[in-house]
C-alpha positions, 0 to 999 in steps of 0.5 A, a space after each residue: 848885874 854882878 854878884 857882890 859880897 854877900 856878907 854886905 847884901 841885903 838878905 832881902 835883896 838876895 832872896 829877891 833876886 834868887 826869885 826873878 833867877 827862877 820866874 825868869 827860868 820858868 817863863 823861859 821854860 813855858 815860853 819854849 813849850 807854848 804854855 802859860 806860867 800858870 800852866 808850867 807851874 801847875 805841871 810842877 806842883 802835879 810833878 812834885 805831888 804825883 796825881 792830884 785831883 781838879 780841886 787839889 789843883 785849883 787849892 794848889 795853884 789858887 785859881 778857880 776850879 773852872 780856870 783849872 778845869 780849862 787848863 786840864 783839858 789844854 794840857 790834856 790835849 797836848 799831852 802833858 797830863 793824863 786824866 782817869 777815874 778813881 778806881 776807888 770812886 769812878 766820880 773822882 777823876 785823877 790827874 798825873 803826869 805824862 811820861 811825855 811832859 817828864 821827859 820834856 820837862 827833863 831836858 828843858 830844865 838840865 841848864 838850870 838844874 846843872 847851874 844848880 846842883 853845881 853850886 849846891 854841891 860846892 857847899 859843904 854838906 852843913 851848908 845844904 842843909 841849913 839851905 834845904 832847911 830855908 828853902 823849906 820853912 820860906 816855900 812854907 810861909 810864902 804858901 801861907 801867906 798866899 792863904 791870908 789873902 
């Protein structure tokens, strides 16, 4: 596939093609770490949250509390995510992110982000903005039409 002029591109296409550039990475990155898609993507939603609990998780990612609850305790025993009590409700439990999957996570992804900020950073600060502003209201539609369905 080449790069063509994108004043002649279907935006549609561009934006199709943006996303199989970041599923393929995703998968590449989960298959090297032995995970599913759904669990590499749990780990980044738990990344970009902080902690969350079981049922943030399974509303996040849209699977079901028991799918989510299995994945937890597989990500759990490998280390890539750590489970504690609420001290505020010993009833609630917490999930956050193992130092360990950060820094795995890190390296596995430096090509990618470095291909990234590279062409991110040969836009002119108007230019990010106005992608960092796409960027924000399309993962905000795309989450919400998840929810229609």
């Amino acid at each position: 596939m080449t790069d063509r002029d994108p004043q002649h591109q279907d935006p549609s296409q561009t934006v199709r093609a943006y996303l199989a550039s970041q599923i393929l990475w995703g998968i590449h990155v989960a298959s090297a770490h032995k995970l599913l898609i759904s669990e590499y993507a749990t780990l980044m939603m738990l990344q970009l949250a902080g902690t969350a609990t079981p049922a943030e998780l399974a509303a996040a990612t849209r699977l079901s509390p028991a799918a989510v609850s299995r994945m937890i305790s597989r990500l759990a025993e490998r280390g890539f995510v750590v489970r504690e009590k609420d001290p505020g409700d010993r009833r609630r439990t917490i999930i956050s992110i193992s130092p360990d999957w950060v820094e795995t996570a890190e390296e596995a992804a430096r090509p990618h982000r470095e291909a990234n900020m590279e062409v991110m950073y040969s836009l002119t600060p108007a230019e990010r903005a106005a992608v960092f502003q796409w960027m924000g209201r399309a993962t905000s539609a795309s989450l919400a039409a998840l929810d229609q369905e």
